[in-house]
TIZA-898958 format. One record per atom (N, C-alpha, C): residue number from 1; atom name; x, y, z; residue in three letters. Coordinates in Angstrom, 1 decimal, m for minus. Example, Ala and Ser with C-alpha at 12.3 -4.5 7.8 and 13.67 -1.06 7.14 Angstrom:
<rs>
(r 1,N,(13.2,m5.7,7.8),Ala);
(r 1,CA,(12.3,m4.5,7.8),Ala);
(r 1,C,(13.2,m3.3,7.8),Ala);
(r 2,N,(12.8,m2.2,7.1),Ser);
(r 2,CA,(13.7,m1.1,7.1),Ser);
(r 2,C,(12.9,0.0,7.9),Ser);
</rs>
This chain:
<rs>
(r 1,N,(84.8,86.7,105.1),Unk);
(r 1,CA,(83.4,87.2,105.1),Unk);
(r 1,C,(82.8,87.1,103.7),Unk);
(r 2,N,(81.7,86.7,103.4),Unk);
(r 2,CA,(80.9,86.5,102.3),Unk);
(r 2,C,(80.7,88.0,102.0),Unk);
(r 3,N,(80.7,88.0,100.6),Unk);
(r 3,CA,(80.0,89.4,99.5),Unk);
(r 3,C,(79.2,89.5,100.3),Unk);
(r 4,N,(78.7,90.9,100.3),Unk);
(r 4,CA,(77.3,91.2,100.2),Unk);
(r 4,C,(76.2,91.2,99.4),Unk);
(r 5,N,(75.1,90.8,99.6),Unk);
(r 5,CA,(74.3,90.9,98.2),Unk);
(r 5,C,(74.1,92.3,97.4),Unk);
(r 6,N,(74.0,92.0,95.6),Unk);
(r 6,CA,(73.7,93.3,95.3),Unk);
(r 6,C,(72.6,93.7,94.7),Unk);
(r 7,N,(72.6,95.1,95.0),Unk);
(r 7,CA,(71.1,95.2,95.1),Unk);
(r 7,C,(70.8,96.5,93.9),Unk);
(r 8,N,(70.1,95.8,93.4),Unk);
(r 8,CA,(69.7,97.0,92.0),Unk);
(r 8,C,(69.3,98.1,92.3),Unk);
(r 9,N,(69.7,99.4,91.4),Unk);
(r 9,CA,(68.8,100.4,91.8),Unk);
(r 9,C,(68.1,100.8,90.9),Unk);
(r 10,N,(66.8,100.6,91.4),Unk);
(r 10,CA,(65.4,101.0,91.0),Unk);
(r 10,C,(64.2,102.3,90.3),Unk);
(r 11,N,(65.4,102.2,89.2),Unk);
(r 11,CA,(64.9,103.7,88.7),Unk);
(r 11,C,(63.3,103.8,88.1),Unk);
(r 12,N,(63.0,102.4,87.5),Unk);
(r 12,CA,(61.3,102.4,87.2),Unk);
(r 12,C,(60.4,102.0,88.0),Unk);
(r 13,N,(60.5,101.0,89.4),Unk);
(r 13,CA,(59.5,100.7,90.1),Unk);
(r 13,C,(60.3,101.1,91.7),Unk);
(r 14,N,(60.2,102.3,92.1),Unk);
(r 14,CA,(60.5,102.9,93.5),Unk);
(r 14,C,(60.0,101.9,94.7),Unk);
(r 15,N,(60.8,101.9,95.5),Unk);
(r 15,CA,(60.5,101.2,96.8),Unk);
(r 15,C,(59.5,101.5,97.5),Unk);
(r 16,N,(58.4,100.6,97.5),Unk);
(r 16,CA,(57.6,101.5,98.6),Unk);
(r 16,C,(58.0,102.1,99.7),Unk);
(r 17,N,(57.3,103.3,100.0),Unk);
(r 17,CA,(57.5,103.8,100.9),Unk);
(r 17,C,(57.5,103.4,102.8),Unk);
(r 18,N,(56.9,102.2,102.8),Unk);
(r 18,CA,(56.6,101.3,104.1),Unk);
(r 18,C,(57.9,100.6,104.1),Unk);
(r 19,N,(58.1,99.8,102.9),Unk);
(r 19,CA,(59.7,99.1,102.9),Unk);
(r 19,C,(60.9,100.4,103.1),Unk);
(r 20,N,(60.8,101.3,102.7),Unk);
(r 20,CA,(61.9,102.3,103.1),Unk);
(r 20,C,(62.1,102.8,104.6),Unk);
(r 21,N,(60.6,102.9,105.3),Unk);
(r 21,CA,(60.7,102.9,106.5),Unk);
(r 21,C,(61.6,101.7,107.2),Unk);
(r 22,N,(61.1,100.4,106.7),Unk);
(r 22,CA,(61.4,99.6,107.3),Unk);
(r 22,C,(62.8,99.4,107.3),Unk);
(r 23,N,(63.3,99.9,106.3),Unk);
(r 23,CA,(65.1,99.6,106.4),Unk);
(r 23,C,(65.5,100.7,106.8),Unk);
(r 24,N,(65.0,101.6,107.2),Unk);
(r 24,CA,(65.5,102.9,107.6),Unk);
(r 24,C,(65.4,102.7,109.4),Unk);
(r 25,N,(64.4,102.0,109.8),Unk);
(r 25,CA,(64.3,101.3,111.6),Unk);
(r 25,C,(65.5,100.0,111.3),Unk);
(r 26,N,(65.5,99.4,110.5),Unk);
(r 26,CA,(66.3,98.1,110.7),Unk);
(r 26,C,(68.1,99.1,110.8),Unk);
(r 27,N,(68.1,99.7,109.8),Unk);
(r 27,CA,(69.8,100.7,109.9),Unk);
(r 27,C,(69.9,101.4,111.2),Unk);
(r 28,N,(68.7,102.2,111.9),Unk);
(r 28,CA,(68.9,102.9,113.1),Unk);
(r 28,C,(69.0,101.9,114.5),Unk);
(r 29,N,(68.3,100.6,113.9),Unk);
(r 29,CA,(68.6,99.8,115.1),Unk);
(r 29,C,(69.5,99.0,115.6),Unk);
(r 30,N,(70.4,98.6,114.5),Unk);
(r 30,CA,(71.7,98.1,114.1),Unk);
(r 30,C,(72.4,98.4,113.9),Unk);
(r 31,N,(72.9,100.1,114.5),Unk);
(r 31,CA,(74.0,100.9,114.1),Unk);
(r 31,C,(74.5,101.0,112.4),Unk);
(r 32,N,(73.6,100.3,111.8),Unk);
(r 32,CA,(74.0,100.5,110.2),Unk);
(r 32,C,(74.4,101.6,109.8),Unk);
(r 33,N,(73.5,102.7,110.1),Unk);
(r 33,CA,(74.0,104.5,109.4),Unk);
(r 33,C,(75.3,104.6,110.2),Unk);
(r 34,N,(75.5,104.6,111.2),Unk);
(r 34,CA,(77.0,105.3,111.3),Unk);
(r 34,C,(78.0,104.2,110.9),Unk);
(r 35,N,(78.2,103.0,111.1),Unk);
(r 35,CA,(78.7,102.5,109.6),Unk);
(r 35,C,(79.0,102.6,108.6),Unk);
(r 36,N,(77.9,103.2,107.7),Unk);
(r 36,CA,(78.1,103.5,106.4),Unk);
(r 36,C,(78.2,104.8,106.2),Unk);
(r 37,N,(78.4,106.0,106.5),Unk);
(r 37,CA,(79.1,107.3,107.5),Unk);
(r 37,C,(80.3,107.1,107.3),Unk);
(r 38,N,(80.8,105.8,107.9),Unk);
(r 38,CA,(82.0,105.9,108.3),Unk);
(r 38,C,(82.8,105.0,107.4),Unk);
(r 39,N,(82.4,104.3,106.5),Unk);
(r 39,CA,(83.0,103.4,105.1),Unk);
(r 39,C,(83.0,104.5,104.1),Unk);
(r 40,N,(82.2,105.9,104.0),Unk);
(r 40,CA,(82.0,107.0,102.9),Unk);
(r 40,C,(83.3,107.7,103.1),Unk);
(r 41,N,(83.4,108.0,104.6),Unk);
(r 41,CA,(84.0,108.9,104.8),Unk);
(r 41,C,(85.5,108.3,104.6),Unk);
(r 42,N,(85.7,107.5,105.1),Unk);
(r 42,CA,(87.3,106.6,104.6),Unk);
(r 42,C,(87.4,106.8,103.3),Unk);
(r 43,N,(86.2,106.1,102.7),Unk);
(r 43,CA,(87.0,106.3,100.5),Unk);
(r 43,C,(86.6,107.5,100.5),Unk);
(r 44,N,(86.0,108.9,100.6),Unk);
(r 44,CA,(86.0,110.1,100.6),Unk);
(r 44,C,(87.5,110.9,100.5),Unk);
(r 45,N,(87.8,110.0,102.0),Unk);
(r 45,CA,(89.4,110.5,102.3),Unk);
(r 45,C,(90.3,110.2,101.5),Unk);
(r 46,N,(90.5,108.7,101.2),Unk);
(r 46,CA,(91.6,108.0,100.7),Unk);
(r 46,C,(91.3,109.0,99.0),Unk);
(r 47,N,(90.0,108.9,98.7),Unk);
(r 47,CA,(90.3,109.6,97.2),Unk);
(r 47,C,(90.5,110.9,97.2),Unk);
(r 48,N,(91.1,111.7,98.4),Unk);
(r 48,CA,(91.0,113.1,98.3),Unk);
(r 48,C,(90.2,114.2,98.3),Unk);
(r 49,N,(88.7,113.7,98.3),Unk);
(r 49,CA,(87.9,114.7,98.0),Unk);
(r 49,C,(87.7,115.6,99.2),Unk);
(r 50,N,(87.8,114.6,101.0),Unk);
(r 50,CA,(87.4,115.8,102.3),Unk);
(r 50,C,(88.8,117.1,102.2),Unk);
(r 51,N,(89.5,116.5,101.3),Unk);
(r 51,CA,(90.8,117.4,101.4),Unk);
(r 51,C,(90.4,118.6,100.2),Unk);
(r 52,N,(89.9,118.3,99.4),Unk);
(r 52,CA,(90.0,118.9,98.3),Unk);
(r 52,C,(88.6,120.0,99.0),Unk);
(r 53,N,(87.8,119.5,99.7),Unk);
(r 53,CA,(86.5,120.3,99.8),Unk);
(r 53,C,(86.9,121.1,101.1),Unk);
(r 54,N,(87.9,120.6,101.7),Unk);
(r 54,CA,(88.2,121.7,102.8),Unk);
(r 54,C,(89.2,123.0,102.4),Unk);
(r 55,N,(90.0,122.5,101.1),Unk);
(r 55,CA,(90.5,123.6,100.7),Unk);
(r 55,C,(89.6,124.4,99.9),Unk);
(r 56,N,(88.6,124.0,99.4),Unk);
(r 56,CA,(87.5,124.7,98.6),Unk);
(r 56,C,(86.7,125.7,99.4),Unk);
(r 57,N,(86.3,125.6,100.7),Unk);
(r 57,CA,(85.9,126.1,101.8),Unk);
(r 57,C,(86.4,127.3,102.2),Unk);
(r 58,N,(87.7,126.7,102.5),Unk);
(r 58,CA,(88.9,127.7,102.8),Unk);
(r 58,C,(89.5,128.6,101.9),Unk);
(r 59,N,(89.0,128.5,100.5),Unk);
(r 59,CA,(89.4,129.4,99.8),Unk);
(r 59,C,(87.9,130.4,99.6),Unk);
(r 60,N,(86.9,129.6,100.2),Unk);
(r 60,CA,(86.1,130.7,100.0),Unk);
(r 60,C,(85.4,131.8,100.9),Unk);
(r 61,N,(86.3,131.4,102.2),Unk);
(r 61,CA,(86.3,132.8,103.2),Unk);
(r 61,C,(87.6,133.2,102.8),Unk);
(r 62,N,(88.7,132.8,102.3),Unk);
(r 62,CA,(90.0,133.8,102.8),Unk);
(r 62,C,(89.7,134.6,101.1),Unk);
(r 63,N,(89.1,134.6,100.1),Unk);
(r 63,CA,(88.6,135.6,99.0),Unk);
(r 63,C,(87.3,136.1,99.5),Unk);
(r 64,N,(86.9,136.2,100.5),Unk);
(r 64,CA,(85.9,137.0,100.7),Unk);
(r 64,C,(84.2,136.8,100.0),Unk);
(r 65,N,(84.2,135.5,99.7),Unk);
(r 65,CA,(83.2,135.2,98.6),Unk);
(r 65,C,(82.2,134.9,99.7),Unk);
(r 66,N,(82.4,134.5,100.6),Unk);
(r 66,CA,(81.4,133.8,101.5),Unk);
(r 66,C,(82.3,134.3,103.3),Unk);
(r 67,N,(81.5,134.8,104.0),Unk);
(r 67,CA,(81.7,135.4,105.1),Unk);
(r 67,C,(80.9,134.7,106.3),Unk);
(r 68,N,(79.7,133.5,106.0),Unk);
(r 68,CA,(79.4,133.2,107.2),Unk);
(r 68,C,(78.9,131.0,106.5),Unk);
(r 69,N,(78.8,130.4,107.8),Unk);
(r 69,CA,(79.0,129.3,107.8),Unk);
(r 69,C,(77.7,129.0,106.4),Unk);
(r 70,N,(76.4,129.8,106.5),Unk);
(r 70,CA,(75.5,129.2,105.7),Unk);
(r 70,C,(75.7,129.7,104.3),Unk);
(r 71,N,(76.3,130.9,103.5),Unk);
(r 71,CA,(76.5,130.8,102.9),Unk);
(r 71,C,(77.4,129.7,102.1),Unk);
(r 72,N,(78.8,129.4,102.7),Unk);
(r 72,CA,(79.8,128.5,102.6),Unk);
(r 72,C,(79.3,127.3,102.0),Unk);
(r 73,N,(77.7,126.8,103.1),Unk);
(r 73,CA,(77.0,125.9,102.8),Unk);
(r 73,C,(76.8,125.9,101.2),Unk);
(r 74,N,(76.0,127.1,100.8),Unk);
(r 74,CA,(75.2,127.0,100.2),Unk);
(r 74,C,(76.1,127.0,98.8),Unk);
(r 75,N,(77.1,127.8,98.5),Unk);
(r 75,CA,(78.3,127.5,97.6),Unk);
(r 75,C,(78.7,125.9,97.3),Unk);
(r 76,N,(78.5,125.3,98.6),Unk);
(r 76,CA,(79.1,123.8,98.7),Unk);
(r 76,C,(78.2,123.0,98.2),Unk);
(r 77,N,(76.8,122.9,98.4),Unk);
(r 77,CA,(76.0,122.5,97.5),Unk);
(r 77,C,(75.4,122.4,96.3),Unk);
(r 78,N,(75.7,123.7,95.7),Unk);
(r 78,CA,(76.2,124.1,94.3),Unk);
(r 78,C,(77.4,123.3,93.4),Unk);
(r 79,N,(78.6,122.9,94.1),Unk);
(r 79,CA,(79.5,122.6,93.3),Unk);
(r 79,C,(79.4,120.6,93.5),Unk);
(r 80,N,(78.9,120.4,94.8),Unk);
(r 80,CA,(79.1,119.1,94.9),Unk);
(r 80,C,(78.0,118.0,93.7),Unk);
(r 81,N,(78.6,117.1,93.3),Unk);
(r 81,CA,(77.6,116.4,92.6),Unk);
(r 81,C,(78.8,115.0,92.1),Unk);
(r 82,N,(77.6,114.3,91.7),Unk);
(r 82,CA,(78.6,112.8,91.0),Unk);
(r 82,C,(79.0,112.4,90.4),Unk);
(r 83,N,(80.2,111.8,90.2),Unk);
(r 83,CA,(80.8,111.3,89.1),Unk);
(r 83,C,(80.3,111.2,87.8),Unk);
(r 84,N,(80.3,111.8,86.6),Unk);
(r 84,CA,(79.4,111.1,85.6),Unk);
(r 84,C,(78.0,111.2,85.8),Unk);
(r 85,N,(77.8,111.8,86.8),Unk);
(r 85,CA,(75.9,112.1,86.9),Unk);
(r 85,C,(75.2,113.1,86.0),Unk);
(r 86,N,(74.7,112.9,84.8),Unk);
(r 86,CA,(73.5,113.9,84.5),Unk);
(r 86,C,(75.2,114.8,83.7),Unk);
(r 87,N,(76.0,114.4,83.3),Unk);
(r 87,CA,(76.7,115.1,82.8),Unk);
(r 87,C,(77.8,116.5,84.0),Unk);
(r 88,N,(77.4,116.0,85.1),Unk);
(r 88,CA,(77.8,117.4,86.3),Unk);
(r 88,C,(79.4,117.3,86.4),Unk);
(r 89,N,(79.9,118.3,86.1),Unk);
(r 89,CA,(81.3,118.6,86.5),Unk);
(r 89,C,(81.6,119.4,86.9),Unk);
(r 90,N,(80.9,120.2,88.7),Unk);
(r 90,CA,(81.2,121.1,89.5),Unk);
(r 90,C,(82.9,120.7,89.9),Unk);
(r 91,N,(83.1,121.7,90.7),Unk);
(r 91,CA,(84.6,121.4,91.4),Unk);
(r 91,C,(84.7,120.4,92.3),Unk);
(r 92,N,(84.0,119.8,93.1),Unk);
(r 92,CA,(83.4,118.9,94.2),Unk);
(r 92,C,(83.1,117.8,93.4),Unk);
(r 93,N,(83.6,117.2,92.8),Unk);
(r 93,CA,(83.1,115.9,92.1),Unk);
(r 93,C,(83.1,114.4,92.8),Unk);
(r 94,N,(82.5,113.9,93.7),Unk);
(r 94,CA,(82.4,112.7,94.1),Unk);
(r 94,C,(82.6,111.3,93.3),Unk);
(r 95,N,(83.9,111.1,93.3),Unk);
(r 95,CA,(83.9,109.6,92.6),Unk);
(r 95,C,(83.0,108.6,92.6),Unk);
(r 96,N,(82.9,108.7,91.4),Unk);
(r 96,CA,(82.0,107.0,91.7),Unk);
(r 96,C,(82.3,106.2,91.4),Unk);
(r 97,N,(83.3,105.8,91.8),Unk);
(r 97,CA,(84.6,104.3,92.4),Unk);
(r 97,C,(84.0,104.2,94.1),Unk);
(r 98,N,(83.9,105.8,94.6),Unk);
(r 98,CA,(83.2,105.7,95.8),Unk);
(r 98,C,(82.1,105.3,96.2),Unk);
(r 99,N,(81.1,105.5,95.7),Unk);
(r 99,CA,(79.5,104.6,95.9),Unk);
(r 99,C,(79.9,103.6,95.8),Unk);
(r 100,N,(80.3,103.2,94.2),Unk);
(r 100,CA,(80.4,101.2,94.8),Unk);
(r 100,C,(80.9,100.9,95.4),Unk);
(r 101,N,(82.1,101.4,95.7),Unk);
(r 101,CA,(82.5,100.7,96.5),Unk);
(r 101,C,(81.9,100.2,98.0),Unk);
(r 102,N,(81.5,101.6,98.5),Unk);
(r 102,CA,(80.9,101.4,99.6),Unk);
(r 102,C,(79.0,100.7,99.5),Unk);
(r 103,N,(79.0,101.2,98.6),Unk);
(r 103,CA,(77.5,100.2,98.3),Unk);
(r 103,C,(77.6,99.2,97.6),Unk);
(r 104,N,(79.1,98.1,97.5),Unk);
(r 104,CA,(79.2,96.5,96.6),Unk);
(r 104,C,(78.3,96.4,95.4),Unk);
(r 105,N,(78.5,97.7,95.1),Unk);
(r 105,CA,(78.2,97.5,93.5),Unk);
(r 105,C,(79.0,96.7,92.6),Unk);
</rs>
């Protein structure tokens, strides 16, 4: 199978917003999102992190820190963030070996 092409990301001139639609119908039409769902979720696993975030979870009902599913949430969104992003080093750190890989960076 041929690379995929790669595709810059565009921090000074934003995609328009019509082109975003448009690859956002072309992914829902082509099964693309669950796809790429499901390529995250494998290097997610293989690096440890769905494991590492379910023990994070689970340590924060059995300390009593969080007692209902939305809190849990909201603790989880706090810690999660990116490799090397903006300097973030919550507990939840998503490799970013992971993005490229799955976006052929």
């Amino acid at each position: 199978m041929a690379n995929p092409p790669k595709v810059p990301i565009a921090e000074t001139n934003p995609v328009p917003a019509s082109v975003q639609d448009q690859i956002t119908l072309a992914l829902l039409a082509n099964g693309g999102i669950p796809r790429i769902q499901a390529a995250f979720r494998q290097r997610l696993d293989k690096a440890g992190w769905s494991e590492n975030l379910r023990n994070y979870v689970t340590g924060l009902f059995r300390s009593g820190e969080c007692t209902t599913f939305f809190e849990a949430m909201e603790k989880v969104k706090e810690m999660v963030g990116l490799e090397g992003r903006d300097g973030f080093e919550g507990e939840l750190v998503v490799p970013r070996s992971v993005g490229e890989e799955v976006a052929g960076v």
